[in-house]
Backbone bond lengths (Angstrom), bond angles and torsions (degrees), N, CA, C in turn:
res aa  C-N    CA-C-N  psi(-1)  N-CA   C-N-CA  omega(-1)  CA-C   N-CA-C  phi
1 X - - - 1.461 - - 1.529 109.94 -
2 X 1.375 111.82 123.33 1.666 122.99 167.05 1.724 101.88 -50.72
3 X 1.351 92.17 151.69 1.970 97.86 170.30 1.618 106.57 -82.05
4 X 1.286 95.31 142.18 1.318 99.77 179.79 1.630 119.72 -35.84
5 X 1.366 108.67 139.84 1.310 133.96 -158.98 1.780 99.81 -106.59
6 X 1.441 121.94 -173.72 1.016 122.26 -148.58 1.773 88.18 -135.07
7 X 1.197 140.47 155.80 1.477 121.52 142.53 1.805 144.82 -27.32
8 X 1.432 92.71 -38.24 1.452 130.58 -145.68 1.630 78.42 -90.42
9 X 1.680 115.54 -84.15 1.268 124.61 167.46 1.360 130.34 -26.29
10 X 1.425 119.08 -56.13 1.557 107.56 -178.70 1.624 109.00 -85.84
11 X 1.189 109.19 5.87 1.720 106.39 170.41 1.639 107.26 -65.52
12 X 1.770 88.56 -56.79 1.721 99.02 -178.12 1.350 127.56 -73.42
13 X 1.825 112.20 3.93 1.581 95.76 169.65 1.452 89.05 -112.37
14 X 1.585 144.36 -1.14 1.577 133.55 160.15 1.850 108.39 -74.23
15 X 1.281 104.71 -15.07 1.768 110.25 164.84 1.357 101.45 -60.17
16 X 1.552 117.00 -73.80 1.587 140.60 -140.62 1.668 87.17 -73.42
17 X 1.433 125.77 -29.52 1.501 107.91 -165.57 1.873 91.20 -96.64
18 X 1.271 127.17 -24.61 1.260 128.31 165.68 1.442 126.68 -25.53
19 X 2.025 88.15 -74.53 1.194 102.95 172.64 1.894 124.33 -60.93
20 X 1.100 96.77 -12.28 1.880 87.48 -167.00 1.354 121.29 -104.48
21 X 1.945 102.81 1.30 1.036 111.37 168.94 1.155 130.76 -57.77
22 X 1.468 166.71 85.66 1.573 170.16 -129.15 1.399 110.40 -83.13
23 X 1.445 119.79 -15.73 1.731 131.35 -179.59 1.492 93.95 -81.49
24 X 1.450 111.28 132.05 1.074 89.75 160.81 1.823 106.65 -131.57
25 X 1.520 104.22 20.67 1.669 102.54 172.19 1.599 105.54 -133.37
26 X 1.661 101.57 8.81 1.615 99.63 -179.28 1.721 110.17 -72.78
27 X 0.907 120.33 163.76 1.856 113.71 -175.51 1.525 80.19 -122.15
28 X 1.904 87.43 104.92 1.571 97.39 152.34 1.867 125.21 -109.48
29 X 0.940 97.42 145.72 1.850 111.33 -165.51 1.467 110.06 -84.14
30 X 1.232 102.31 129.96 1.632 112.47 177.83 1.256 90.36 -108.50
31 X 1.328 124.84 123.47 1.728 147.66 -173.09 1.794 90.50 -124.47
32 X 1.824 103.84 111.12 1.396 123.90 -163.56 2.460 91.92 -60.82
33 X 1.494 82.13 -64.32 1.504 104.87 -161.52 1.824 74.90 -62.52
34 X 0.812 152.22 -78.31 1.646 131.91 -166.84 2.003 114.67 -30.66
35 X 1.253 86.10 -47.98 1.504 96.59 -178.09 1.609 109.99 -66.73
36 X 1.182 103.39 -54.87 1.852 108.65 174.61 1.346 124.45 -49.96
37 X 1.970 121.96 -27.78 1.139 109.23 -163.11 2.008 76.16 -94.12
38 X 0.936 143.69 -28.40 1.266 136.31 -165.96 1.136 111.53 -60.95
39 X 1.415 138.37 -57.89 1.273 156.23 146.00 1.284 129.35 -28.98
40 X 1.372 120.10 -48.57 1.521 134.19 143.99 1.895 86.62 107.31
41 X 1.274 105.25 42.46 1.523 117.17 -168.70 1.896 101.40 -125.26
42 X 1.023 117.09 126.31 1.474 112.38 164.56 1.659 114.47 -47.11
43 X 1.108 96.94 -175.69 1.817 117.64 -171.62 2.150 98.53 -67.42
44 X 1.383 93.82 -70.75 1.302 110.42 163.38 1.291 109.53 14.78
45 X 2.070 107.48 -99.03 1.272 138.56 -170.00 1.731 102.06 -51.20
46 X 1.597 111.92 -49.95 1.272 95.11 -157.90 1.813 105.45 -87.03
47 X 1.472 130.76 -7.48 1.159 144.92 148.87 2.052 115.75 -34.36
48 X 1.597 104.72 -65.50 1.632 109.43 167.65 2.055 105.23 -72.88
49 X 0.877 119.92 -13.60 1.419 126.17 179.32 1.818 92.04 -52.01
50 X 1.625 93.02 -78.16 1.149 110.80 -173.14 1.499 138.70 -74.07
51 X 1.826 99.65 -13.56 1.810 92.92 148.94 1.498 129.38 -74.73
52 X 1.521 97.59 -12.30 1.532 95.46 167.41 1.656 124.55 -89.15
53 X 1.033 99.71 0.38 1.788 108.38 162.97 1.514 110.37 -87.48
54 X 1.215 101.13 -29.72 1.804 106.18 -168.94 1.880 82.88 -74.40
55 X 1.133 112.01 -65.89 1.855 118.85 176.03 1.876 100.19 -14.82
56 X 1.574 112.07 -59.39 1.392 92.90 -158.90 1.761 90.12 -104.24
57 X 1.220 128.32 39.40 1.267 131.19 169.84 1.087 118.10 53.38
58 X 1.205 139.10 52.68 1.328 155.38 162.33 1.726 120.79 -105.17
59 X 1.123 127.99 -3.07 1.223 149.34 164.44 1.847 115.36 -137.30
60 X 1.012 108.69 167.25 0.919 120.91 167.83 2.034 135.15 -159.36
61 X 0.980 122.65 169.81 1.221 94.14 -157.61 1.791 95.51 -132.74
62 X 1.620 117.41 119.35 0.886 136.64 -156.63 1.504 112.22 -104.78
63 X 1.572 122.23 126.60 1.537 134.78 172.62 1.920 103.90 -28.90
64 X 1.408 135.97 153.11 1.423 119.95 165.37 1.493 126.53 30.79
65 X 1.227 130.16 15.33 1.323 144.29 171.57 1.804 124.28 -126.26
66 X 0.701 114.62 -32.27 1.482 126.77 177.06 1.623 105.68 92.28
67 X 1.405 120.22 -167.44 1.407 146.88 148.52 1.835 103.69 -22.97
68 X 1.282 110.44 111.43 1.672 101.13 171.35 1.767 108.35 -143.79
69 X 0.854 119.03 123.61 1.658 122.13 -179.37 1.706 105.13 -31.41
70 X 1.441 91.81 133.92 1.809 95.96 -162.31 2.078 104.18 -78.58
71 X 1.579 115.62 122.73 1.363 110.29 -169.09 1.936 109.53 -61.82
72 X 1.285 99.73 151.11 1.422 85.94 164.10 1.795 103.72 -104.40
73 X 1.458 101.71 162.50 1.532 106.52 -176.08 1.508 102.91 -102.86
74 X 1.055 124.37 103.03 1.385 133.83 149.71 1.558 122.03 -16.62
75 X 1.078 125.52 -53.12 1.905 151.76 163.26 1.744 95.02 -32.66
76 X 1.302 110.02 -63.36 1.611 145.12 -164.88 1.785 112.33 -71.48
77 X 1.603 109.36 -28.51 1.438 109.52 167.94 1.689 144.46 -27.09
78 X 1.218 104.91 -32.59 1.501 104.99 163.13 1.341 101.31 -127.81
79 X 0.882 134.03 18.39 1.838 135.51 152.19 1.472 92.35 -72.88
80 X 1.478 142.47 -64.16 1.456 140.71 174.40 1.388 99.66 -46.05
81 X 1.067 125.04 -66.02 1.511 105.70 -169.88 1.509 128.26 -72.79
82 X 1.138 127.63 -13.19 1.517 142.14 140.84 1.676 118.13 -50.94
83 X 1.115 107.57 -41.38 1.515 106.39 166.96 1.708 127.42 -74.01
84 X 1.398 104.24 -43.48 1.523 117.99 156.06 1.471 115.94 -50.84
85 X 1.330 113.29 -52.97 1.957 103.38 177.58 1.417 109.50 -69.02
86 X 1.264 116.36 -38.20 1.895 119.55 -171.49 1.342 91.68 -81.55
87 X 1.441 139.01 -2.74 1.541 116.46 141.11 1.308 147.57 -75.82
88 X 1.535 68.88 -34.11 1.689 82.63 164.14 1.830 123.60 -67.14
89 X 1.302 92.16 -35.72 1.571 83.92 175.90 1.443 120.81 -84.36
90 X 1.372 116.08 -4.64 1.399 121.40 -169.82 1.705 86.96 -72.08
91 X 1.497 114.41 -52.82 1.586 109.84 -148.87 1.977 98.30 -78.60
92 X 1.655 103.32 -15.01 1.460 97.48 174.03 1.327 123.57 -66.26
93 X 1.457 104.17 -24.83 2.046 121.91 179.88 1.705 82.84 -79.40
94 X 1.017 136.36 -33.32 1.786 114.44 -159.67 2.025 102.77 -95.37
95 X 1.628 105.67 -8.98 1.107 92.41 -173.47 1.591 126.93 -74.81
96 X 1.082 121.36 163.88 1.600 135.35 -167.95 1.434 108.08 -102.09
97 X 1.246 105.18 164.86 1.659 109.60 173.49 1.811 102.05 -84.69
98 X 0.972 99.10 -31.93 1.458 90.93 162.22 1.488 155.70 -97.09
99 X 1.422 102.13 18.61 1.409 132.18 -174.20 1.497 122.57 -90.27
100 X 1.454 108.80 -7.87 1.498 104.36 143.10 1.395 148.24 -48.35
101 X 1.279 127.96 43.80 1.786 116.41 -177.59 1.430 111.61 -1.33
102 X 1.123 115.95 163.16 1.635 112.61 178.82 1.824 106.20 -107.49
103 X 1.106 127.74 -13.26 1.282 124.29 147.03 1.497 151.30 -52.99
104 X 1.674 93.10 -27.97 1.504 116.73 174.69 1.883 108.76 -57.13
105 X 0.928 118.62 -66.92 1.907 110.62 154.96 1.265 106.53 11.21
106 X 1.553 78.20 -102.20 1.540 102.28 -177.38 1.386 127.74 -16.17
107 X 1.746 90.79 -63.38 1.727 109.41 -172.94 1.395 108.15 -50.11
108 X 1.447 106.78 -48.58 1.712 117.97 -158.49 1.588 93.45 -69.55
109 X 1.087 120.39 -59.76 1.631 112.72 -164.10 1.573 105.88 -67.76
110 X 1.200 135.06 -55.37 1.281 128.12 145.63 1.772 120.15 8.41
111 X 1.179 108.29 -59.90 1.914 138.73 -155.48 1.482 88.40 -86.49
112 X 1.432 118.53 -55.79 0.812 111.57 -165.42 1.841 126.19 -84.62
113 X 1.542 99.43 -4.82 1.627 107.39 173.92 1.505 97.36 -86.64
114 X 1.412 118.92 -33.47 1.388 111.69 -173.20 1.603 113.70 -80.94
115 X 1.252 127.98 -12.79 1.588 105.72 161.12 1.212 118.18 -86.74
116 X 1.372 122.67 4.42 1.436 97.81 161.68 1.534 113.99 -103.63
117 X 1.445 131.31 2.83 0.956 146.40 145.69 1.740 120.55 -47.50
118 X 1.130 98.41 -49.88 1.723 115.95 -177.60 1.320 107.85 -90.42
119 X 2.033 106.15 144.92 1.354 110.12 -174.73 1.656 106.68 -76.02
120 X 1.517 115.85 164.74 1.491 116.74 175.15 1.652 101.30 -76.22
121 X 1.207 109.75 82.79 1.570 112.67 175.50 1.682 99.13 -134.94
122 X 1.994 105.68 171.96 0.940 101.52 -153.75 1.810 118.69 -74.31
123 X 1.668 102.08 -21.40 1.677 102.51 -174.36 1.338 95.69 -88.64
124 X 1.448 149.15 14.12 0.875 139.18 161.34 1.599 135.40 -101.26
125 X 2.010 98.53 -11.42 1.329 113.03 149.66 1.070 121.10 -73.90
126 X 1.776 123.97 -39.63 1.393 118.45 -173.13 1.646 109.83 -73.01
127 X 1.427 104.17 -38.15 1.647 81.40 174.69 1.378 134.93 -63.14
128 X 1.716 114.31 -32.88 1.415 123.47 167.12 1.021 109.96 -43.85
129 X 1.739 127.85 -50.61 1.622 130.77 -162.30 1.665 105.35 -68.62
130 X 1.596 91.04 -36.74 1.988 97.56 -170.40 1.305 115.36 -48.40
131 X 1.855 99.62 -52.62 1.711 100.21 -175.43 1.422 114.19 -82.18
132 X 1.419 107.22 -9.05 1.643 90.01 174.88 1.736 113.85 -84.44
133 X 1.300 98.60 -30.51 1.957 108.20 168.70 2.009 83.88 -56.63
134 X 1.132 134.32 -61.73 1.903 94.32 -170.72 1.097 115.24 -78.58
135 X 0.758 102.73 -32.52 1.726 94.96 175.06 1.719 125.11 -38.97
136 X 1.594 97.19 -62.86 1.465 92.63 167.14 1.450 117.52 -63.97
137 X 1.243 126.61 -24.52 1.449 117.69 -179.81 1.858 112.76 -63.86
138 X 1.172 99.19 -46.79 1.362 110.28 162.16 1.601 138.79 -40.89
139 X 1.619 85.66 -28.51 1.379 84.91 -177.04 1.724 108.66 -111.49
140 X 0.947 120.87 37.02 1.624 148.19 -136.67 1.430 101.18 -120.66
141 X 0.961 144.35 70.16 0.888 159.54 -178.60 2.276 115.64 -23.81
142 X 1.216 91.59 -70.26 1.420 107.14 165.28 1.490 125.66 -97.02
143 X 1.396 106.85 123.66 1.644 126.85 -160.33 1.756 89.01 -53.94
144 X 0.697 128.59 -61.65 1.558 115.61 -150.73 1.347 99.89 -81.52
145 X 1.370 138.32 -11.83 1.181 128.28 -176.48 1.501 102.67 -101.09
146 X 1.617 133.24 -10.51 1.436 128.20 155.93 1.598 111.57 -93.58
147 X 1.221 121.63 8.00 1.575 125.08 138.76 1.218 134.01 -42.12
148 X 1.838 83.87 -60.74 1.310 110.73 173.33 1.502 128.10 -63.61
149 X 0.722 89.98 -54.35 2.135 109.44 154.22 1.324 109.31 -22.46
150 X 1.394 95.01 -70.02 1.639 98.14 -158.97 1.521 109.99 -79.24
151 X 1.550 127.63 -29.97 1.315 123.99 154.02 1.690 121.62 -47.58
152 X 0.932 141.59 -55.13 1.611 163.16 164.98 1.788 104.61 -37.34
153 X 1.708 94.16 -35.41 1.612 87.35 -151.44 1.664 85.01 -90.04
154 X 1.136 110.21 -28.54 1.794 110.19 -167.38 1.568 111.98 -80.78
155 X 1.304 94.31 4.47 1.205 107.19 -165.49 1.839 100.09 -101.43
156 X 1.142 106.51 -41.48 1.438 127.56 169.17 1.332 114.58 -70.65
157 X 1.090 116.70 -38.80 1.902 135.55 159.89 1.537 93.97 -52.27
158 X 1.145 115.47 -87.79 1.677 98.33 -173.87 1.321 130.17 -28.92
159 X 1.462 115.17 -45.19 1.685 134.14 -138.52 2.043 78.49 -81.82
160 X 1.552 110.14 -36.35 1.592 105.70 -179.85 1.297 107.14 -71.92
161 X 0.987 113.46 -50.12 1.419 116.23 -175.34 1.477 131.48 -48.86
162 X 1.377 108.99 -33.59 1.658 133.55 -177.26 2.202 85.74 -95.85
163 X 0.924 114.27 -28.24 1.804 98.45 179.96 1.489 111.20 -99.50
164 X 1.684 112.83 15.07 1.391 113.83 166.24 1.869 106.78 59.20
165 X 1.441 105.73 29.39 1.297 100.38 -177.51 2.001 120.95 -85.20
166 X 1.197 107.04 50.29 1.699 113.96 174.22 1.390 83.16 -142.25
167 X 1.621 123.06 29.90 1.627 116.91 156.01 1.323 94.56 -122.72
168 X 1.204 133.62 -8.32 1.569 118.86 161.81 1.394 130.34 -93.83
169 X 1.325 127.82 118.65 1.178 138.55 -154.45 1.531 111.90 -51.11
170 X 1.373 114.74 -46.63 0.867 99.94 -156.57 2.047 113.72 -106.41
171 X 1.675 88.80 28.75 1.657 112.03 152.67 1.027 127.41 -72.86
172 X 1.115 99.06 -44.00 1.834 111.98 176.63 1.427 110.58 -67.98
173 X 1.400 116.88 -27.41 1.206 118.06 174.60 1.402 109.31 -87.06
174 X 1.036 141.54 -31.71 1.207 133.07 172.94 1.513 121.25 -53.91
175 X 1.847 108.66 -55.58 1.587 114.94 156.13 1.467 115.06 -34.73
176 X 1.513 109.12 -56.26 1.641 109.06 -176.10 1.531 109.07 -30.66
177 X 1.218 102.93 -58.26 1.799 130.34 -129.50 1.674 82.53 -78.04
178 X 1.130 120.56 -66.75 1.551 141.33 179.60 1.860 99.10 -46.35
179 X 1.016 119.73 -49.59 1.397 116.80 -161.86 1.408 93.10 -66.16
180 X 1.331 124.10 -60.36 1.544 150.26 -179.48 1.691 108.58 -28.97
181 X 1.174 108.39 -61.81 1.796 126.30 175.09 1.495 88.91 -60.60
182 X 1.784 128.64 -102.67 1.226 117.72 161.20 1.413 111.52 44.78
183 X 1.568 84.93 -100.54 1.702 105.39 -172.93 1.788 116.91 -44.96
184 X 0.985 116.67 -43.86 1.588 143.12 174.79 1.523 98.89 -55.04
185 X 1.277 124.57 -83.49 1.524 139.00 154.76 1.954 99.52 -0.60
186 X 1.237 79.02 -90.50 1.881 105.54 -170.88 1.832 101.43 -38.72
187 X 1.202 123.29 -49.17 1.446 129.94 -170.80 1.534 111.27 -51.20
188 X 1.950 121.85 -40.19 0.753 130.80 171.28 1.758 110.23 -90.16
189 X 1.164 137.05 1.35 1.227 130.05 171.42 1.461 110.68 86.22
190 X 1.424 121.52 34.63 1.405 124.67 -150.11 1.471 105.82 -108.81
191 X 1.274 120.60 41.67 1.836 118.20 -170.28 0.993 110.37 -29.68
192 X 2.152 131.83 -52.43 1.449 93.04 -171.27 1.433 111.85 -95.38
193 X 1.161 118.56 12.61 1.732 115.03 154.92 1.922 107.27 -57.30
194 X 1.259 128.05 -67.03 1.072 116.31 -164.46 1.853 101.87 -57.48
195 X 1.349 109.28 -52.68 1.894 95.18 -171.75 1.679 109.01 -62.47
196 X 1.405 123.63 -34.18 1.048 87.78 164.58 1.874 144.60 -94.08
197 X 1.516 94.55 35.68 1.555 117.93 156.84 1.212 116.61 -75.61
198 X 1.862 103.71 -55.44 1.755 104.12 172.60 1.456 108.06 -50.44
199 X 1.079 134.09 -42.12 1.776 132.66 -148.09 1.696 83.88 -75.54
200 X 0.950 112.17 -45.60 1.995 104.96 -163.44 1.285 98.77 -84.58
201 X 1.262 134.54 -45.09 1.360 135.21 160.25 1.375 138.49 16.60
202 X 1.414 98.67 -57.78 1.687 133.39 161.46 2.010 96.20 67.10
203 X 1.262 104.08 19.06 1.879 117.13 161.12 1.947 105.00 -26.01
């Protein structure tokens, strides 16, 4: 048994094992009391853990079956990614001159020294994608539409993740290219300049 875990924490390693799963129509089972004795957390914690995965649609919760990792539909593949860019631009039309956090800078140029630091492998795409999915949520002006974000985007996080895309070259370059502008964006305080980088992006 792991030492007790945090809320915050076992969300982000039921993300990280989410995303790296390669099934993407197998129905896999989230077993609460499996999860609790691992964690060293009662039923409770890992119960709100996991309505907040169901929140950004990454689980879902099934009649006589319990909690099972939510499938993606293959059929639906660039319908997800059409919805992810037309979010992005929705929250770029709602953004403010003042809806930059003053950390986002930082974050972005940060992100962006470290992928070229980091090999094109797979925990090193998902983490790039992770902080840039908050980041833009962050800089999101309206709560329900960086909800929306972050459901869409994890959703798009998977769809790479299951197509092994930090083995195609010219993914990594796309992140580059996007992080790079980003950074440019962010320097001037330009929130919906950077989301609408993600939307054209094609991440």
């Amino acid at each position: 048994m792991q030492p007790r875990k945090e809320g915050s924490a076992i969300a982000a390693v039921l993300r990280h094992r989410i995303c790296m799963t390669q099934s993407v129509t197998e129905d896999i089972t989230l077993h609460e009391g499996t999860l609790a004795a691992e964690f060293g957390v009662s039923r409770t914690p890992i119960r709100q853990v996991l309505q907040k995965l169901a929140y950004e649609r990454l689980v879902e919760t099934r009649s006589g079956v319990g909690t099972i990792v939510a499938r993606l539909d293959p059929e639906e593949r660039q319908l997800d990614q059409n919805v992810l860019e037309a979010l992005f631009r929705a929250a770029a039309d709602c953004a403010g001159p003042d809806d930059m956090p003053d950390t986002v800078f930082e974050r972005l140029q940060t992100r962006y020294r470290l992928i070229d630091a980091t090999g094109g492998n797979a925990a090193a795409y998902l983490e790039h994608r992770t902080d840039l999915l908050e980041i833009s949520a962050d800089i999101t002006a309206d709560a329900i539409l960086a909800d929306a974000i972050r459901a869409a985007h994890w959703r798009q996080i998977r769809w790479r993740m299951t197509e092994a895309a930090w083995d195609e070259p010219d993914c990594f370059a796309r992140l580059h290219d996007a992080l790079k502008a980003s950074v440019a964006c962010a320097e001037t305080g330009d929130a919906a300049g950077v989301l609408r980088v993600l939307a054209q992006a094609g991440l």
